[in-house]
C-alpha positions in Angstrom: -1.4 -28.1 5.8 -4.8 -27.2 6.6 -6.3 -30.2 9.0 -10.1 -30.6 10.4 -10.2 -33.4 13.8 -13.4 -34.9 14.6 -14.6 -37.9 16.1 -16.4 -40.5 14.4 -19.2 -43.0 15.7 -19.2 -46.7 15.3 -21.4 -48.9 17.0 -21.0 -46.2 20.3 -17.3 -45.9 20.2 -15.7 -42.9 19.1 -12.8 -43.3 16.5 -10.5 -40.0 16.4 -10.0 -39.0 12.7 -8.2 -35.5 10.9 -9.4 -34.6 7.7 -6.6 -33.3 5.3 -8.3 -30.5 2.9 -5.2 -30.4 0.8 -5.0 -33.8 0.1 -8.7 -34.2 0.7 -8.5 -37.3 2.6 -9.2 -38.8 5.9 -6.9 -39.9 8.5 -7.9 -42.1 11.3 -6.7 -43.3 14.2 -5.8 -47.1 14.5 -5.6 -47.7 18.1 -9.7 -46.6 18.4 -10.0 -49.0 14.8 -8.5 -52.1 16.8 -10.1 -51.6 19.8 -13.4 -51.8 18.4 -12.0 -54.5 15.7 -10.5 -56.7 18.0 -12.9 -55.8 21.6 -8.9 -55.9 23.3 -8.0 -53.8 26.7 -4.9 -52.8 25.2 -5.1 -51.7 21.5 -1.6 -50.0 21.4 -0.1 -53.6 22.8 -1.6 -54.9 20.0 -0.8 -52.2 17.5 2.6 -52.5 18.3 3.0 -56.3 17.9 1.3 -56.0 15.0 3.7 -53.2 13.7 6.4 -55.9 14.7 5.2 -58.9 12.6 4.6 -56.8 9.7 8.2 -55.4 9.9 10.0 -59.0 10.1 7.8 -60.1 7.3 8.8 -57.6 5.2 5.5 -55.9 4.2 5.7 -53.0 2.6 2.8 -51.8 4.6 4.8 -50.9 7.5 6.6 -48.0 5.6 3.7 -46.6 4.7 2.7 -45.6 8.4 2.2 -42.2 8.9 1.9 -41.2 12.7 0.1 -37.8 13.2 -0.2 -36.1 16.8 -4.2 -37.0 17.8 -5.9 -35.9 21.0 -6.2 -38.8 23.2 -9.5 -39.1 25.3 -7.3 -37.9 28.3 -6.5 -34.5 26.6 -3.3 -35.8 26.1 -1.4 -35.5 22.3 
């Protein structure tokens, strides 16, 4: 699989994103979309609360999370 990573601006923050040319579509990641969505200090708190309520609800949403290996803004995967 042949992947492209950028970053994305939005209203000065940078949102990580890979670009999958085989499936030609665009990944991105959704800690830097709730930060910016929700203005929190701790978007992977709230991520993974989130990720709990969905998952003792029952949405089907939750299965369909894909987690891909992204360069945190630490240089860090």
């Amino acid at each position: 699989m042949k992947n492209k990573t950028s970053l994305a601006i939005f209203e000065n923050f940078k949102v990580r994103r890979i670009y999958d040319e085989k499936k030609e579509i665009w990944y991105f990641s959704i800690i830097d979309v709730i930060e910016i969505l929700t203005d929190t200090s701790i978007p992977r708190r709230y991520w993974s609360d989130l990720k709990s309520k969905l998952k003792k609800e029952g949405s089907e949403v939750y299965e369909k999370i894909v987690q891909l290996k992204m360069t945190a803004p630490d240089g860090k995967q």
